[in-house]
C-alpha positions as CSV (number, residue, x, y, z in Angstrom):
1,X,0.0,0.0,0.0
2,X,1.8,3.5,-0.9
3,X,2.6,5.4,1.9
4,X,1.8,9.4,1.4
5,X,2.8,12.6,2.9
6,X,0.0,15.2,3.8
7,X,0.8,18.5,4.3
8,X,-1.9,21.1,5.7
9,X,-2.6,24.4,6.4
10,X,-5.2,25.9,8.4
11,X,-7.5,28.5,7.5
12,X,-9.2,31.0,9.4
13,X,-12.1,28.7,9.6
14,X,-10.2,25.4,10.1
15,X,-8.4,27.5,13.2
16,X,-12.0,28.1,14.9
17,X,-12.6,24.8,14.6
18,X,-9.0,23.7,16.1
19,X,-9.8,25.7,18.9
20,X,-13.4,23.6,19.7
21,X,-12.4,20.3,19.0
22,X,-8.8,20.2,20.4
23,X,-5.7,18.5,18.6
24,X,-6.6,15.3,19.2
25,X,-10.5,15.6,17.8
26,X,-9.1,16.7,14.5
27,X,-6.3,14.0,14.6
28,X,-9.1,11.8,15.3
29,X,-11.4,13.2,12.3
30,X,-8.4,12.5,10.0
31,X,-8.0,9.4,11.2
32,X,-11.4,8.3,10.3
33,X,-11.4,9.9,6.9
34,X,-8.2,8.0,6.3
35,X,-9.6,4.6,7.5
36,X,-12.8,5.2,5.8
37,X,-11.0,5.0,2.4
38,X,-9.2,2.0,3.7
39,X,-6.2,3.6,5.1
40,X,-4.1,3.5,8.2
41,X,-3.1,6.4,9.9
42,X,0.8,6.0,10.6
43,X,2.0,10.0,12.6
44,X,-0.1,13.0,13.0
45,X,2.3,15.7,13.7
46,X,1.5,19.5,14.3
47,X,4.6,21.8,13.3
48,X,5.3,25.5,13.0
49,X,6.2,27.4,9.8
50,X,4.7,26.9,6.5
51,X,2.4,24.1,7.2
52,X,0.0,23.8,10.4
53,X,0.7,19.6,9.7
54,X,2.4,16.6,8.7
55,X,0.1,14.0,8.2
56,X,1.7,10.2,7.2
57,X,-0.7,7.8,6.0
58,X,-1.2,4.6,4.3
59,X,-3.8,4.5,1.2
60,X,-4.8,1.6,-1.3
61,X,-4.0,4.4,-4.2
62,X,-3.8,7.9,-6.0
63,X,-7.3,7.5,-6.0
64,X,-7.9,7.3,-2.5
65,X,-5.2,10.2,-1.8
66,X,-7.2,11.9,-3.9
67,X,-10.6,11.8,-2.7
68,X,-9.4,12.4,0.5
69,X,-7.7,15.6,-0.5
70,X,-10.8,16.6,-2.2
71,X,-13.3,16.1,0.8
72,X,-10.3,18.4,3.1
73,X,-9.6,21.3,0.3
74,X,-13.6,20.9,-0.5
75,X,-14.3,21.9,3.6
76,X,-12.9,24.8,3.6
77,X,-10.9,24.1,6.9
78,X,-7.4,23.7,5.8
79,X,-5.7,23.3,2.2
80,X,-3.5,20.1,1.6
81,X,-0.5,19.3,-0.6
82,X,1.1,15.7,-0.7
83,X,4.1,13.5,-1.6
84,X,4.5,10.2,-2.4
85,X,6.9,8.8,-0.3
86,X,9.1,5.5,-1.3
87,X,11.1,3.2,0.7
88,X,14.6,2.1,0.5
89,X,13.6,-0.8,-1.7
90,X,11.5,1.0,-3.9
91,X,14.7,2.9,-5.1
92,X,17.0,-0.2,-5.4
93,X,14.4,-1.4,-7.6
94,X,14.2,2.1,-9.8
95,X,17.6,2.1,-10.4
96,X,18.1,-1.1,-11.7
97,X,15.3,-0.4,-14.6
98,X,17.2,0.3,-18.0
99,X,15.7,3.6,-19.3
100,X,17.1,5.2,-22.9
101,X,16.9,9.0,-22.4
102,X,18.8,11.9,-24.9
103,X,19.2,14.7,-22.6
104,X,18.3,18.1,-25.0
105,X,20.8,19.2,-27.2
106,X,23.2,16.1,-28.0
């Protein structure tokens, strides 16, 4: 299952609602969006600077990355961005593909 990297910020009106239901309610909310697309939830981390979190979870798929991202952006609460992140293995395994390339002007 591919593992992703959320990253969210807050708006005004994700902030007020933050400040009713508490860190953990809206770690808890995100968990159970996650596991509703059948995800797991792997670290939850609030941060300062850019972005308000770092969110790491586990989805079946683009797909399911996606509509989550959708139902957050769609709220209005907080905008997201992810990554795909890749293990250690994944990479071994890239860079032993053969792939022809011309870089431009040769």
């Amino acid at each position: 299952m591919p593992t992703y990297l959320i990253k969210a910020s807050y708006s005004a009106e994700g902030i007020r609602g933050l400040l009713k239901d508490g860190g953990t309610g809206r770690r808890d909310a995100v968990e159970g969006l996650v596991t509703s697309r059948g995800g797991a939830l792997k670290a939850f981390y609030y941060a300062f600077g850019d972005d308000d979190l770092y969110i790491i979870a586990d989805l079946p798929g683009n797909a399911d990355l996606v509509a989550v991202s959708l139902a957050i952006n769609a709220s209005g609460g907080a905008k997201v961005k992810s990554n795909t992140l890749l293990d250690a293995s994944e990479i071994d395994e890239a860079v032993q593909k053969v792939v022809r390339y011309r870089p431009p002007g040769t």
